[in-house]
Backbone as a printed PyTorch tensor [residue, N CA C, xyz], in Angstrom:
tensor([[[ -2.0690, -35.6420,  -0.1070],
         [ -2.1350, -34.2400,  -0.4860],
         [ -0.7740, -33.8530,  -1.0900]],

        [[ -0.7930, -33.3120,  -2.1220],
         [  0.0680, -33.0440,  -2.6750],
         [  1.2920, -31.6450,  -2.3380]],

        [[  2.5850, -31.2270,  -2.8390],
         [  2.8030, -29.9320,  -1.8680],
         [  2.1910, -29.1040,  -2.6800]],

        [[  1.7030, -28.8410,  -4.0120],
         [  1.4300, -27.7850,  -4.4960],
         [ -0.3700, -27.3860,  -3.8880]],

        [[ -1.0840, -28.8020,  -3.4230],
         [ -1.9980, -28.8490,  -2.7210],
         [ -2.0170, -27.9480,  -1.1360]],

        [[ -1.0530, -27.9510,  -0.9420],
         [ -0.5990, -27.3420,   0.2600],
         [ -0.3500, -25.6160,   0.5690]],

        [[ -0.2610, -25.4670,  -0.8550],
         [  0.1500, -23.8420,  -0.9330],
         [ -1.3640, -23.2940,  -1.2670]],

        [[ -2.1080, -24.2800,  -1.9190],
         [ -3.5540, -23.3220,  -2.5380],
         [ -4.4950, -23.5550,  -1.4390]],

        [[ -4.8910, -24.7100,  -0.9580],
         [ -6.1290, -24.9700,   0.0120],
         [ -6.2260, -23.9820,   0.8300]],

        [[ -6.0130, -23.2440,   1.2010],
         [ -6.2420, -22.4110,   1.7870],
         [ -6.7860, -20.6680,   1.4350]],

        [[ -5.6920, -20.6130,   0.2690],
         [ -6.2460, -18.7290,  -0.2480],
         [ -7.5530, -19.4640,  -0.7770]],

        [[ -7.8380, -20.8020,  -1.8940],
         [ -8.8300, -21.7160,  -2.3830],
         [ -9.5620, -21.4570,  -1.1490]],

        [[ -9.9070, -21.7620,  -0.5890],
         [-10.9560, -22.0190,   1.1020],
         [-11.3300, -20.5900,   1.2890]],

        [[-10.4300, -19.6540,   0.6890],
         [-10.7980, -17.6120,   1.4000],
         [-11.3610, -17.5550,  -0.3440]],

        [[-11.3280, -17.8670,  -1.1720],
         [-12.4390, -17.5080,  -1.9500],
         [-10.6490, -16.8450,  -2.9230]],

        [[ -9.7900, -17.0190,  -3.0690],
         [ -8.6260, -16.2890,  -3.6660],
         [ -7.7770, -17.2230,  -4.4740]],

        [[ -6.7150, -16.6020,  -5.2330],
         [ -5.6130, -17.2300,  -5.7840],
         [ -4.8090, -16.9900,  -4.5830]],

        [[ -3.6380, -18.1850,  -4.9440],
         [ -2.2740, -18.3660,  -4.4530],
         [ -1.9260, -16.6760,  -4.0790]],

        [[ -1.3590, -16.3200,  -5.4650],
         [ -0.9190, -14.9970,  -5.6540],
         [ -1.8950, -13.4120,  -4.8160]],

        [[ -3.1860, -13.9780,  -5.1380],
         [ -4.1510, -12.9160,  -4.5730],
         [ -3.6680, -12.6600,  -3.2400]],

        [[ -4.0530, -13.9220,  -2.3050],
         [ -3.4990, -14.0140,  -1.1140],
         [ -2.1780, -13.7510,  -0.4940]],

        [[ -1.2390, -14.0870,  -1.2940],
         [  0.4020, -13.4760,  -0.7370],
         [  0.1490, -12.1800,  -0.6670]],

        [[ -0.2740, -11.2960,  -2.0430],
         [ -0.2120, -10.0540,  -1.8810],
         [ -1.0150,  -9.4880,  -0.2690]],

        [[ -1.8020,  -9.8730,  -0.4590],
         [ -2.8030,  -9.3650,   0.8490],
         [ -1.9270,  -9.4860,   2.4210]],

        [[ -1.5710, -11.0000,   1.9930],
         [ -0.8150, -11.0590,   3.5100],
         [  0.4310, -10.0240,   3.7460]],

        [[  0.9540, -10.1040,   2.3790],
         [  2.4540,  -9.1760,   2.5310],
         [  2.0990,  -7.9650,   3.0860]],

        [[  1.0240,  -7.4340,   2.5970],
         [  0.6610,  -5.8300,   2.5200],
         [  0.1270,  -5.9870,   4.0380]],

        [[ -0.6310,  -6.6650,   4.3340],
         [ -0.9960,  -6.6340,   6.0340],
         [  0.2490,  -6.5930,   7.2890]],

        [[  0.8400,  -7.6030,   6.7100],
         [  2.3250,  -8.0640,   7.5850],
         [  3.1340,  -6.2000,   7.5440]],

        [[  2.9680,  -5.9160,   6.8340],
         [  3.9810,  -4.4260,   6.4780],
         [  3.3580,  -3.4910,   7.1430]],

        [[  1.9890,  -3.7660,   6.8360],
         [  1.2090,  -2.5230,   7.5430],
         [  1.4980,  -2.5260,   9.1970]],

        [[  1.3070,  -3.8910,   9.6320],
         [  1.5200,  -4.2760,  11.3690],
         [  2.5030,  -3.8470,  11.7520]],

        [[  3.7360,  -3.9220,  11.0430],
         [  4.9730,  -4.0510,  11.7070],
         [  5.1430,  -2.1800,  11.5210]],

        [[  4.4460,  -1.5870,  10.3550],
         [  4.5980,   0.0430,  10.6320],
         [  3.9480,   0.5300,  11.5670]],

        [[  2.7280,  -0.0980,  11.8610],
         [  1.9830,   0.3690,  12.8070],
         [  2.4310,  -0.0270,  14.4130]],

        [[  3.0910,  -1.1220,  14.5370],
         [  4.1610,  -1.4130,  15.6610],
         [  5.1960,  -0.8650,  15.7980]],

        [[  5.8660,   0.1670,  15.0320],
         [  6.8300,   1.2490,  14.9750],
         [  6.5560,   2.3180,  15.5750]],

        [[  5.0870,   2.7600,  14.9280],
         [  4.5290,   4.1250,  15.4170],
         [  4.1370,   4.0720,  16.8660]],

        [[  3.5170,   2.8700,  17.2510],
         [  3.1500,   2.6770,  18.2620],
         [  4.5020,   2.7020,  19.8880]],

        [[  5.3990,   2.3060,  19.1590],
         [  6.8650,   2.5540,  19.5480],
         [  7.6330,   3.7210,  20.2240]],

        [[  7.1160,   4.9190,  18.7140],
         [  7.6850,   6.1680,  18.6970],
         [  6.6200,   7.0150,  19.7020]],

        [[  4.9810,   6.6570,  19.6460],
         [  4.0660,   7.3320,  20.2800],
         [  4.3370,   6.9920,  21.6380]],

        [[  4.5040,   6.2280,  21.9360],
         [  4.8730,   5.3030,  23.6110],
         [  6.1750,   6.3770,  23.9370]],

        [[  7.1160,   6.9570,  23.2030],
         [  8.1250,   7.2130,  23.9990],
         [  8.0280,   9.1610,  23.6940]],

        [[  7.4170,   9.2400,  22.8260],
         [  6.8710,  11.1540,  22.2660],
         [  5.3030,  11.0170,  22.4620]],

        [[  4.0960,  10.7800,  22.9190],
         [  2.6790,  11.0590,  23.1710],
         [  2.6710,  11.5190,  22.5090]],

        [[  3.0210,  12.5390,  22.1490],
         [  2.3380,  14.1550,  21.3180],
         [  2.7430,  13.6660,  19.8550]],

        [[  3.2380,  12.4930,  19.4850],
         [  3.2930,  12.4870,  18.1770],
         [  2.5370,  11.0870,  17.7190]],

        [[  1.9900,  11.3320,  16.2800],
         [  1.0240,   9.7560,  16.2970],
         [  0.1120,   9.6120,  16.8430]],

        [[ -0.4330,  11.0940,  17.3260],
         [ -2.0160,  10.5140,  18.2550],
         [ -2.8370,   9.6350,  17.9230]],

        [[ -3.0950,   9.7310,  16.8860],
         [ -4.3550,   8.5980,  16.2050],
         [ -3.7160,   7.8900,  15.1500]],

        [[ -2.6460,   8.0440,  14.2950],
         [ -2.2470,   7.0670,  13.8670],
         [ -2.0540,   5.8880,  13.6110]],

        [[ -2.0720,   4.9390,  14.4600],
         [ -2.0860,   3.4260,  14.8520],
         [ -3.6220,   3.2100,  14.8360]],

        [[ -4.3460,   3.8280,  16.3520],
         [ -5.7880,   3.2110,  16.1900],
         [ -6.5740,   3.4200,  15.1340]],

        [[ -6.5410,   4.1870,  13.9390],
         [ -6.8430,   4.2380,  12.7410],
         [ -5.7520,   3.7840,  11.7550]],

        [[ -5.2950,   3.2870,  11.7970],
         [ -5.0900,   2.1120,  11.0110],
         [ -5.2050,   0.7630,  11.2380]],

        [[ -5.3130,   0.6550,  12.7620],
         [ -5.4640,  -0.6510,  13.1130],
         [ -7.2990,  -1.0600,  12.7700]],

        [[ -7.9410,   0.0730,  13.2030],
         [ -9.7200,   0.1790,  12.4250],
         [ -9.5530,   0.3090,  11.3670]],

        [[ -9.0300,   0.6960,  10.0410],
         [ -8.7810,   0.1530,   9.0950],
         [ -8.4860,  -1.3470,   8.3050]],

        [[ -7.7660,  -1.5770,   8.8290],
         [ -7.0320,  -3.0950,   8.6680],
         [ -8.1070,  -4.1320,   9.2440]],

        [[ -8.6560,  -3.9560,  10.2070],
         [ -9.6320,  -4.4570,  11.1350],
         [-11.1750,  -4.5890,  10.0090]],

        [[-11.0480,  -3.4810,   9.8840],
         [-12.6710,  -3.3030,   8.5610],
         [-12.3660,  -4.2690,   7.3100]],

        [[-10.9570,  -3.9840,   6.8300],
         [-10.6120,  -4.8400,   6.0070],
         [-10.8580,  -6.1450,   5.9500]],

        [[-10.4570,  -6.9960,   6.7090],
         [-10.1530,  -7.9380,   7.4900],
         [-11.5690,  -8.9200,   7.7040]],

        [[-12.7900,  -7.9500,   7.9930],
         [-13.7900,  -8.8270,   8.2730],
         [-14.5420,  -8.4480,   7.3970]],

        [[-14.2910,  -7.7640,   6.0650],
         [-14.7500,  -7.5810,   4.7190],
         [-14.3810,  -8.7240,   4.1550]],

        [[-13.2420,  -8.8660,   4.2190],
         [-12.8350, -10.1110,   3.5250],
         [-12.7480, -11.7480,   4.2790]],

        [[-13.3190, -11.8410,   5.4740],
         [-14.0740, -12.8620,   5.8810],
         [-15.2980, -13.0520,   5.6400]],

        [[-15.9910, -12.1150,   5.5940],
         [-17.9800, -12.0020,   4.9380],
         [-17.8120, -12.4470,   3.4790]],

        [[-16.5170, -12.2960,   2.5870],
         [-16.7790, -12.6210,   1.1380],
         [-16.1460, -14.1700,   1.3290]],

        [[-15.2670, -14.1340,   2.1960],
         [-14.7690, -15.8780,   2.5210],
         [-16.1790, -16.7960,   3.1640]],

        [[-17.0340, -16.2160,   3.7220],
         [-18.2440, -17.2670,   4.1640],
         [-19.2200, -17.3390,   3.1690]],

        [[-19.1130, -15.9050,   2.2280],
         [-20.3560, -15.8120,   0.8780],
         [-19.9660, -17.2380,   0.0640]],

        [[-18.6310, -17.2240,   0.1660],
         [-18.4220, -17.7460,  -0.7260],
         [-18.5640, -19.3800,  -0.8230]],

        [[-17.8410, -19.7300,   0.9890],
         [-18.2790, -21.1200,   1.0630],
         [-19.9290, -21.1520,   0.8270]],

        [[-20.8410, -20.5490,   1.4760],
         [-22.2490, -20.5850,   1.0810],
         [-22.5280, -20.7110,  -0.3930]],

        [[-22.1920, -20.2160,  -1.1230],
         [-22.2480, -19.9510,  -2.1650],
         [-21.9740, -21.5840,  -2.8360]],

        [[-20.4430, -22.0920,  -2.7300],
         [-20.2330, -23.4310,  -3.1280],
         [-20.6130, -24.4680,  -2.5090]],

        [[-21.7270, -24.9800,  -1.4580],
         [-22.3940, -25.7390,  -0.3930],
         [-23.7580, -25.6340,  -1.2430]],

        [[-24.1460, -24.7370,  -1.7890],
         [-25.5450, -24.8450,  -2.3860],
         [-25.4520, -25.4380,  -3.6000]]])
């Protein structure tokens, strides 16, 4: 296996480019770590951020297994 083999098999396997996939991960990774902030600030103020986090985390979450249903369409899709 080659290394450039190494960077694609995988977004390749989710139905994506190289590039498609970084973006997605970056933007997820950013979203977590804001939403692990808020979750931070709500833990130590309650009254601020009430729903903040768990709606975004059901967000990200919806996301997430949207884009696993198009990752299994897709192996289905190339198996036939």
């Amino acid at each position: 296996m080659s290394l450039s083999d190494v960077f694609i098999k995988h977004p390749q396997d989710a139905g994506e480019s190289y590039w498609q996939h970084l973006c997605f991960t970056l933007r997820a990774g950013c979203a977590l770590i804001v939403i692990g902030l808020v979750l931070l600030i709500h833990g130590i103020f309650p009254f601020l951020f009430v729903h903040t986090a768990s709606c975004k985390i059901e967000s990200l979450c919806d996301e997430l297994q949207a884009r696993r249903k198009k990752c299994e369409e897709t192996k289905r899709q190339e198996a036939a």
